[in-house]
GUTOR-246791 format. One record per residue: residue number from 1; chain; z, y, x of N, C-alpha, C in turn. Coordinates in steps of 0.02 Angstrom, whole numbers, plus 50000, padded with zeros to 5 digits. Example, Ala and Ser with C-alpha at 12.3 -4.5 7.8 and 13.67 -1.06 7.14 Angstrom:
! GUTOR-246791
1, A, 50390, 49716, 50660, 50390, 49775, 50615, 50390, 49835, 50660 .
2, A, 50354, 49888, 50642, 50357, 49947, 50684, 50394, 50002, 50645 .
This chain:
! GUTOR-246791
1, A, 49724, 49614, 50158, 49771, 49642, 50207, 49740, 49699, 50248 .
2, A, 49704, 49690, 50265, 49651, 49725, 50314, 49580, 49730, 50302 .
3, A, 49565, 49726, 50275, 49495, 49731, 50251, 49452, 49782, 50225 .
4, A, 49413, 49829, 50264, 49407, 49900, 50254, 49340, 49904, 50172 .
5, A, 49362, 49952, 50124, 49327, 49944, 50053, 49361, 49908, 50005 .
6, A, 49401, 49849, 50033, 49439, 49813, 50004, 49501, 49856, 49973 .
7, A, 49537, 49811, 49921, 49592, 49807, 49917, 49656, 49822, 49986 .
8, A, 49649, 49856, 50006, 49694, 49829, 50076, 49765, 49857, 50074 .
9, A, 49807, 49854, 50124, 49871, 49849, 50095, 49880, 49907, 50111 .
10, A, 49919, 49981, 50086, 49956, 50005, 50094, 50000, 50015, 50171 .
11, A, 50012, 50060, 50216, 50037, 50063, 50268, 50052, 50145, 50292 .
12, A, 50118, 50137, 50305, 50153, 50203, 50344, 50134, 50225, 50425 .
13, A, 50095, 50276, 50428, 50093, 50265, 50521, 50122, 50353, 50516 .
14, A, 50152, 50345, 50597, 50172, 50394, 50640, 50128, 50393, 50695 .
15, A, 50127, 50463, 50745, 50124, 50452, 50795, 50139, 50407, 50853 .
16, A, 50114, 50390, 50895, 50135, 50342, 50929, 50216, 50368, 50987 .
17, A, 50200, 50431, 51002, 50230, 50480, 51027, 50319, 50500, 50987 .
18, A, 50333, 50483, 50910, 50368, 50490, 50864, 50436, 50426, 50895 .
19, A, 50497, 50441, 50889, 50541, 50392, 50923, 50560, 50352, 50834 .
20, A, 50543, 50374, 50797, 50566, 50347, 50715, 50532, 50273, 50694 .
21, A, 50559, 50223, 50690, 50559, 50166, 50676, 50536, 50134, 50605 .
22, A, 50578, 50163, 50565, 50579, 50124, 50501, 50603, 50193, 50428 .
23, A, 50564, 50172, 50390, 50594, 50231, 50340, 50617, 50177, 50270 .
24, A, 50627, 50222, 50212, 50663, 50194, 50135, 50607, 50222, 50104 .
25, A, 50600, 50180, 50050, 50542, 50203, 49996, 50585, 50263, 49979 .
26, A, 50630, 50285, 49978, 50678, 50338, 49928, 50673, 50396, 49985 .
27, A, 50666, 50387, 50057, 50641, 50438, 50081, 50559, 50450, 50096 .
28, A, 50524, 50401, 50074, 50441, 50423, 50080, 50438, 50454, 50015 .
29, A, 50469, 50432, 49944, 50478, 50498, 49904, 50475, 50535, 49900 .
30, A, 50552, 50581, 49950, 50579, 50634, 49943, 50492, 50675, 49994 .
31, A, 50476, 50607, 50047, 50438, 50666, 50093, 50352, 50667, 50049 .
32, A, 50316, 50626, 50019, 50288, 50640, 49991, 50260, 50664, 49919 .
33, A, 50339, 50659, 49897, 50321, 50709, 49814, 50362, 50756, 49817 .
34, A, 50337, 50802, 49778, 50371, 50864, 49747, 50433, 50862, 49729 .
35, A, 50475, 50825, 49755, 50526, 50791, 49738, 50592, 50852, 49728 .
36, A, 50650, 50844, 49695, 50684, 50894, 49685, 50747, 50895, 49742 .
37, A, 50753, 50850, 49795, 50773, 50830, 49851, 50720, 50832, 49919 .
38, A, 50671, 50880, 49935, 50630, 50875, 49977, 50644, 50859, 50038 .
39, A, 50596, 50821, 50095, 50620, 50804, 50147, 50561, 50857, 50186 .
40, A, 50588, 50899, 50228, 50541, 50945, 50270, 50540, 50948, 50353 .
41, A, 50593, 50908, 50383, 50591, 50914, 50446, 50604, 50864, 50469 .
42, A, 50572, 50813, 50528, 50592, 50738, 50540, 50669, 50759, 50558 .
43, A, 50704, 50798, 50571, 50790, 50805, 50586, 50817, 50786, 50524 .
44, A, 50788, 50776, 50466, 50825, 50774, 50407, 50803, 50674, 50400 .
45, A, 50744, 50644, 50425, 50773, 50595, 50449, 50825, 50554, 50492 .
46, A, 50849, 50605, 50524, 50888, 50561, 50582, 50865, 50569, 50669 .
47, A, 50812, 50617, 50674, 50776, 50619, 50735, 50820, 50687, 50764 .
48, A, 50844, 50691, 50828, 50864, 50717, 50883, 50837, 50752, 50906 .
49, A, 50882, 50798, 50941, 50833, 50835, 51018, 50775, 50880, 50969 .
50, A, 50722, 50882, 51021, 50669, 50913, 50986, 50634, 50920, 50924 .
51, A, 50641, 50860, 50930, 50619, 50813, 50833, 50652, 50847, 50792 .
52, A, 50721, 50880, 50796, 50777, 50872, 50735, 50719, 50958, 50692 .
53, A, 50695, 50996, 50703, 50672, 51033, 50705, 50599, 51051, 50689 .
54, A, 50580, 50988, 50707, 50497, 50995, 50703, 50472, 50992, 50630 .
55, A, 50415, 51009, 50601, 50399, 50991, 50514, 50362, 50940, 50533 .
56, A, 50371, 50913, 50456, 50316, 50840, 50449, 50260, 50868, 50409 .
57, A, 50214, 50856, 50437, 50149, 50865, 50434, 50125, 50779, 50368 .
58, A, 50103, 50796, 50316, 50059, 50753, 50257, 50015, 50729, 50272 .
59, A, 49975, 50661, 50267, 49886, 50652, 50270, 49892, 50595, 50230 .
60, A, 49854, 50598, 50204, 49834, 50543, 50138, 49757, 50549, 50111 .
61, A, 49749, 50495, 50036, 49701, 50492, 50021, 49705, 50564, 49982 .
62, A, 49642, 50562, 49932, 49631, 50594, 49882, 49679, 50590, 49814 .
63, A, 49714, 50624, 49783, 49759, 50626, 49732, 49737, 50564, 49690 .
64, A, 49660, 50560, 49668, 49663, 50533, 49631, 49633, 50461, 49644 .
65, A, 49614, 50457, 49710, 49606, 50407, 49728, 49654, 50333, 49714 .
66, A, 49610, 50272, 49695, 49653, 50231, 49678, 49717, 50198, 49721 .
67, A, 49704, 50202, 49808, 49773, 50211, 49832, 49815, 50268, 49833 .
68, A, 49801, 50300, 49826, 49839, 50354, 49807, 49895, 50348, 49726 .
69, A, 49847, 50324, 49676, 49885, 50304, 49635, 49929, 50267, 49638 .
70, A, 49914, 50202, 49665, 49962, 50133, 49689, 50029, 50160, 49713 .
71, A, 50018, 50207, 49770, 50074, 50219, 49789, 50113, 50281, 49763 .
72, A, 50090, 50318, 49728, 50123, 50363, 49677, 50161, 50322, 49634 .
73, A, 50134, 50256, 49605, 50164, 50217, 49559, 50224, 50170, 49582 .
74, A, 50211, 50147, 49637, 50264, 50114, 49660, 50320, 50158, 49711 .
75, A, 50303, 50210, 49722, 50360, 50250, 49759, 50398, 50301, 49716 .
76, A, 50333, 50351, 49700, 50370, 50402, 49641, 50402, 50385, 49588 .
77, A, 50451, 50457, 49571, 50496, 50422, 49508, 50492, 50490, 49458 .
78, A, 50502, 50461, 49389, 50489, 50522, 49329, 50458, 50569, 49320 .
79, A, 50388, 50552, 49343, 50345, 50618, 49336, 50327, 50622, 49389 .
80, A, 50356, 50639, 49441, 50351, 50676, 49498, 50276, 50668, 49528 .
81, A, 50245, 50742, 49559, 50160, 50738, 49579, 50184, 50763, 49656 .
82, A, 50129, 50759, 49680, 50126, 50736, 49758, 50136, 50804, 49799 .
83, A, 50174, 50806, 49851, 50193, 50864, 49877, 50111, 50937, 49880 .
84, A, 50129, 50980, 49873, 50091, 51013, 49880, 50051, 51017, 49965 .
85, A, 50078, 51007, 50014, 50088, 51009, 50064, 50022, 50949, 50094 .
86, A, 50003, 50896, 50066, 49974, 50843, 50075, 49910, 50857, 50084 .
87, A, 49883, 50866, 50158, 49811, 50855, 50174, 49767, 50807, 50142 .
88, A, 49739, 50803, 50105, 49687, 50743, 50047, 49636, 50741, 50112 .
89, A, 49606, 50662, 50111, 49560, 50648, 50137, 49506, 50602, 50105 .
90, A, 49440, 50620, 50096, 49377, 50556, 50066, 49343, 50538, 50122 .
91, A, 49307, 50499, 50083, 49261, 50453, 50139, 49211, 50505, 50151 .
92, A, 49195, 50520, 50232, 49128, 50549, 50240, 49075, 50538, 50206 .
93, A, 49025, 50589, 50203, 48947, 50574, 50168, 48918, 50557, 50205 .
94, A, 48870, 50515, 50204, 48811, 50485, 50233, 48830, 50410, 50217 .
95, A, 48780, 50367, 50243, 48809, 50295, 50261, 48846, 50260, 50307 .
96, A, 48834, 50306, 50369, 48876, 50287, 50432, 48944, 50338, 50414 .
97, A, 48958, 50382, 50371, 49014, 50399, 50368, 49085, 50383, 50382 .
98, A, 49130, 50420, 50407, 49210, 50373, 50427, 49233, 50355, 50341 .
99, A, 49275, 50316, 50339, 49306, 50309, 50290, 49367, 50349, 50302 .
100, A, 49425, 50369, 50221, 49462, 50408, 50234, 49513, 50385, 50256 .
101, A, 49544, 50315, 50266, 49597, 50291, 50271, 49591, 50314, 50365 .
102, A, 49513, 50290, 50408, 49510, 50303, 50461, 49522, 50396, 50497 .
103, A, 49496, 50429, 50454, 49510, 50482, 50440, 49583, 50511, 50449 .
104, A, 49625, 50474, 50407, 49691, 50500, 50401, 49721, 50492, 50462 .
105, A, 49733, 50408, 50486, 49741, 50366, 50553, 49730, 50432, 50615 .
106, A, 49653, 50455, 50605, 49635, 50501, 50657, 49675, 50572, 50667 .
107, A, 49687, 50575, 50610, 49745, 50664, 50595, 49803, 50627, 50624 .
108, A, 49831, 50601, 50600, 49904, 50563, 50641, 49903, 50553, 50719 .
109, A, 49850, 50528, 50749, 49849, 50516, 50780, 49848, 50591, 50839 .
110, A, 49790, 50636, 50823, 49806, 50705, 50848, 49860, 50744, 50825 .
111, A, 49905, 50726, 50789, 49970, 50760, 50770, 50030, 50737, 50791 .
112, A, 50062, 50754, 50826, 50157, 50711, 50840, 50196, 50733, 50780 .
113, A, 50184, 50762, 50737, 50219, 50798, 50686, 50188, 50760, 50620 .
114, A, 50113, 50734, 50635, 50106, 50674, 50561, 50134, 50627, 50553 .
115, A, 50126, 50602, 50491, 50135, 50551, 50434, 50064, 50539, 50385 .
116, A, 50063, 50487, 50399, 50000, 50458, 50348, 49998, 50396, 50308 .
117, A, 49952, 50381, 50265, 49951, 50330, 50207, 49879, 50306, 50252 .
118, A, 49860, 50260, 50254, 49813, 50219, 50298, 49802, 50142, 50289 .
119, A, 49790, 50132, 50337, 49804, 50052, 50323, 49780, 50018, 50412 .
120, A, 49814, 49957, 50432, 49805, 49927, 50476, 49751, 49930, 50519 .
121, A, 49679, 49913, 50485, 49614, 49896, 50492, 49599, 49957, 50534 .
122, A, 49612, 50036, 50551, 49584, 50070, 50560, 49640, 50116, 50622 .
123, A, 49709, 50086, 50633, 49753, 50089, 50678, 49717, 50092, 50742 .
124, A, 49754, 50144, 50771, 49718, 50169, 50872, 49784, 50170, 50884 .
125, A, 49789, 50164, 50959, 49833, 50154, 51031, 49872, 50220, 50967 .
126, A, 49834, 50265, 50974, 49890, 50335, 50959, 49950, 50321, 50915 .
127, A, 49939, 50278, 50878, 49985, 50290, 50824, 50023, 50218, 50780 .
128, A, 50084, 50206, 50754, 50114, 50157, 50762, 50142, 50131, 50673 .
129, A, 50149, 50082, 50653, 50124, 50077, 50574, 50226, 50083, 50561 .
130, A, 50254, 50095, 50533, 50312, 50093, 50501, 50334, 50014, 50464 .
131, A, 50388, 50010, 50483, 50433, 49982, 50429, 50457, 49995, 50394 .
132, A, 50462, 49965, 50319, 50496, 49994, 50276, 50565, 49953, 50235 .
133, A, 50588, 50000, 50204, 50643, 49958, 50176, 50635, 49983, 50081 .
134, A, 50690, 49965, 50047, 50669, 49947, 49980, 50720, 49997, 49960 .
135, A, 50799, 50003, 50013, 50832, 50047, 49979, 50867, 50070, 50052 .
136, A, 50918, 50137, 50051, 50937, 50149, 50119, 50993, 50090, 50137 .
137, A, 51005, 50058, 50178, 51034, 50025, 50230, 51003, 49952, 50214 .
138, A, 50963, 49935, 50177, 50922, 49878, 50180, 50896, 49870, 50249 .
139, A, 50871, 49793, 50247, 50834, 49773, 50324, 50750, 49813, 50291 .
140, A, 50738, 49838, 50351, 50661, 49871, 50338, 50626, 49808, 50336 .
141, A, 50560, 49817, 50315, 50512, 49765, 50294, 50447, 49790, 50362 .
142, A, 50419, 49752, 50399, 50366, 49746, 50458, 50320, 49754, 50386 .
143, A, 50258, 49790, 50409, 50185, 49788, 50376, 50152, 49734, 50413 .
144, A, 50154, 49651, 50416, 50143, 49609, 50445, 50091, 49571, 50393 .
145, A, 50046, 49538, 50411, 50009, 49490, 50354, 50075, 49441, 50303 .
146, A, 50110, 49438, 50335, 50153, 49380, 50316, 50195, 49426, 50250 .
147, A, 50231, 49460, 50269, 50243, 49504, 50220, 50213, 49543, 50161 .
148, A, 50153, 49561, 50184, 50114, 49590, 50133, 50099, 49528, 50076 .
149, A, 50060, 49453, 50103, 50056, 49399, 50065, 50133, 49383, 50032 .
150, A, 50173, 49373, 50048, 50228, 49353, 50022, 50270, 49405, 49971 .
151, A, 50233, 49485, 49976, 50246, 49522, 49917, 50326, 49551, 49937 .
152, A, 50339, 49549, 50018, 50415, 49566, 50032, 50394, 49646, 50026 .
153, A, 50329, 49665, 50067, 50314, 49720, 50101, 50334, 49782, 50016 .
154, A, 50359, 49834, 50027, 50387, 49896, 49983, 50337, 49903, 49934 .
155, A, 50260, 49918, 49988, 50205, 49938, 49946, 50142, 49889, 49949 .
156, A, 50163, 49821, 49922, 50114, 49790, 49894, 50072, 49809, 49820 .
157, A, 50000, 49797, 49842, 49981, 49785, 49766, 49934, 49750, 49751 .
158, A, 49900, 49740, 49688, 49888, 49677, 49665, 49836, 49700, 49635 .
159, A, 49765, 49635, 49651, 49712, 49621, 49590, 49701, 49597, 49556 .
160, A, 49666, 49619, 49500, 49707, 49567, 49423, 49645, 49551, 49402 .
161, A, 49652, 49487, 49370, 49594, 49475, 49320, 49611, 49481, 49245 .
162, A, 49587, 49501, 49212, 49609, 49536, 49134, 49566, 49494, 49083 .
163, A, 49609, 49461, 49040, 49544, 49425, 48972, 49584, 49440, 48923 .
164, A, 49547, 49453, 48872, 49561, 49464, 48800, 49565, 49404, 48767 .
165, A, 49646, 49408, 48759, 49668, 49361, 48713, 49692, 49350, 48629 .
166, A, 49626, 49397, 48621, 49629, 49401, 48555, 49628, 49332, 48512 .
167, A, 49663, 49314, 48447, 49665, 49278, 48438, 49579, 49228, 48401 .
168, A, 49571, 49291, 48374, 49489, 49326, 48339, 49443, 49308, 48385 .
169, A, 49443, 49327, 48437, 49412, 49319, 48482, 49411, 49271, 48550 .
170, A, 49441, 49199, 48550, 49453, 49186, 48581, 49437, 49176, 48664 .
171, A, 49446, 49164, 48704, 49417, 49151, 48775, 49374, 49101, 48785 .
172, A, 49322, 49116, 48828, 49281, 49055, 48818, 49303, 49001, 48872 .
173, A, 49286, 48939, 48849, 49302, 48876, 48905, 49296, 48877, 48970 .
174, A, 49239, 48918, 48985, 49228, 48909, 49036, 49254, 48969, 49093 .
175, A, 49277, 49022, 49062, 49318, 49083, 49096, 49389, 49035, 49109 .
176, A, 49419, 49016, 49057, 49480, 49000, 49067, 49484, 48928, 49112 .
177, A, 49415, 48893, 49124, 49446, 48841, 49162, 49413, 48884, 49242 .
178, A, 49377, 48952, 49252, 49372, 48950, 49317, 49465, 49002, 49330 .
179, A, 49489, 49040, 49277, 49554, 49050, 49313, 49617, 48987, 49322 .
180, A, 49606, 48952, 49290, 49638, 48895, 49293, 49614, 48861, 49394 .
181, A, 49565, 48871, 49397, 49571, 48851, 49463, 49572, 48893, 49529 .
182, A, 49548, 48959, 49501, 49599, 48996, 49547, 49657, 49010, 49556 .
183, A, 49706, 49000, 49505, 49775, 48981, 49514, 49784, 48926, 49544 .
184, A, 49763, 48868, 49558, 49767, 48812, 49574, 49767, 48811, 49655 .
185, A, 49797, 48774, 49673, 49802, 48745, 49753, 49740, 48744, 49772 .
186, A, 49689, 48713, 49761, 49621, 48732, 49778, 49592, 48785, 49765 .
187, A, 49606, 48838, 49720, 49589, 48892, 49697, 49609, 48933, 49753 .
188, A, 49684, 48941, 49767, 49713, 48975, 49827, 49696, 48959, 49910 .
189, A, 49673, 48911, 49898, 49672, 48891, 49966, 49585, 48905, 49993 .
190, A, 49532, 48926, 49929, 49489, 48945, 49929, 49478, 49022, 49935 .
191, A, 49525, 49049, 49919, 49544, 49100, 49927, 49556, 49145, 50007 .
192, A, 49608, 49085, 50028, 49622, 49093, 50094, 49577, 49103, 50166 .
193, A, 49520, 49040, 50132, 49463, 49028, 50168, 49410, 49076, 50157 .
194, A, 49395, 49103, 50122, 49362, 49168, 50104, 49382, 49218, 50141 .
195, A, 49454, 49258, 50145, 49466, 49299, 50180, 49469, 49352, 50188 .
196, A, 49444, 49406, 50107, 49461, 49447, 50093, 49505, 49486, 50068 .
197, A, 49533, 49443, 50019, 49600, 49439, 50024, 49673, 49401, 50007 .
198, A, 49715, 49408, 50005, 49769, 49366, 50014, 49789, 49293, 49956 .
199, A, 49808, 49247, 49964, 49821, 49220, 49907, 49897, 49229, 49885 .
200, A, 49898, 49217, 49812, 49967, 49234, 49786, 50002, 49185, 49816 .
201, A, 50077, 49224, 49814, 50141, 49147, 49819, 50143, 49106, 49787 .
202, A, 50155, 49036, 49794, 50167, 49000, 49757, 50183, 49003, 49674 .
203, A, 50247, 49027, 49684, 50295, 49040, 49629, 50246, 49075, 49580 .
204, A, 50202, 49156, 49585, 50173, 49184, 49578, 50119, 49141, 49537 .
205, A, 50092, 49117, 49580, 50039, 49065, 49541, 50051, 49034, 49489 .
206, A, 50100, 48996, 49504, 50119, 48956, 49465, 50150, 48981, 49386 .
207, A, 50197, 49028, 49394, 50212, 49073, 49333, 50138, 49079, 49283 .
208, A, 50084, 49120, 49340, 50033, 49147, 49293, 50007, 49088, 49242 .
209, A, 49987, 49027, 49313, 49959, 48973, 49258, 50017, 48954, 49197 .
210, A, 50025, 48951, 49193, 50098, 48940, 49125, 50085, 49017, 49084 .
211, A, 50065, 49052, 49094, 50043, 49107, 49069, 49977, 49105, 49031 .
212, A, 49942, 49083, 49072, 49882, 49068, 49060, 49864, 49011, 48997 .
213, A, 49904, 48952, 49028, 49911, 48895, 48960, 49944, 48930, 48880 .
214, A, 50003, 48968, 48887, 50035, 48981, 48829, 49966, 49018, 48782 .
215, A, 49940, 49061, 48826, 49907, 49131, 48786, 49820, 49093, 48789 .
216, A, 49801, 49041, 48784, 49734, 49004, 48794, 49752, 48939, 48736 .
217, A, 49789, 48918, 48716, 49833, 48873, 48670, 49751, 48874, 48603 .
């Protein structure tokens, strides 16, 4: 959820200063890809007064960075590559270097006119994380732990463990009985206690192991 290096979740921030609440994956789209419907001024969200007028300012990772991908994959549609417009950010050099997600957080935060891809862990007073929704007039989704674990949140994503289930080649005993217990109630709940990151839903789990049994047979 939070866990900086980690896997961590995906998150929309504004300025803190910004009166905009909640957005649609179908308008983080239009505002972060090249989209053939572009979104260029928070007035074309719905913002008033001064706002209706102002441009939105981009900050994100690196194109090819693996969040960057995640959320190209789960937001963008048919092709579509990332607005030209998009400030890219990496992790500083050195060892004490900022990371880029903190990085981005920090541009938003000196901007009333940003938008950034970030994540929780690295959130200041300045600036405020978004809700999202799945389609327009849906209930927006909170970037809350609870949500992100429960897989409601827009832009969840997921770590996988991968075995070759060749038939030739089968899996060995002892791989398949340690995923067998990380699917497991003790597996998850070991998980939990660890703390890096989230355990699957139930349901989730449970599917895989049944997944796991068919293709281990």
């Amino acid at each position: 959820y939070d866990v900086p290096k980690a896997t961590f979740a995906l998150m929309i921030f504004v300025s803190r200063s910004n009166p905009i609440g909640s957005l649609s994956t179908s308008q983080l789209e239009r505002i972060f890809a090249a989209s053939d419907e572009p979104i260029h001024t928070w007035g074309e969200l719905g913002l008033k007064g001064e706002w209706a007028t102002r441009p939105i300012h981009l900050y994100g990772f690196t194109v090819d960075n693996d969040k960057s991908q995640i959320f190209s994959e789960l937001v963008f549609h048919n092709g579509e590559r990332w607005n030209h417009g998009l400030k890219e950010f990496s992790n500083a050099p050195g060892l004490g270097g900022a990371d880029a997600g903190e990085l981005i957080v920090q541009a938003v935060a000196n901007d009333p006119n940003g938008i950034g891809i970030s994540n929780v862990h690295y959130a200041t007073p300045g600036v405020k994380a978004l809700a999202l929704s799945t389609r327009e007039g849906s209930a927006p989704i909170a970037p809350t732990r609870e949500n992100v674990a429960s897989r409601r949140s827009p832009l969840t994503r997921a770590v996988y463990m991968v075995m070759d289930s060749d038939p030739a080649h089968p899996a060995s005993p002892a791989v398949v009985e340690f995923l067998r217990y990380v699917l497991s109630r003790q597996g998850q709940q070991a998980v939990t206690q660890e703390g890096n990151y989230l355990p699957l839903p139930p349901e989730v789990a449970e599917r895989q192991g049944r997944q796991l049994t068919a293709e281990t047979r």
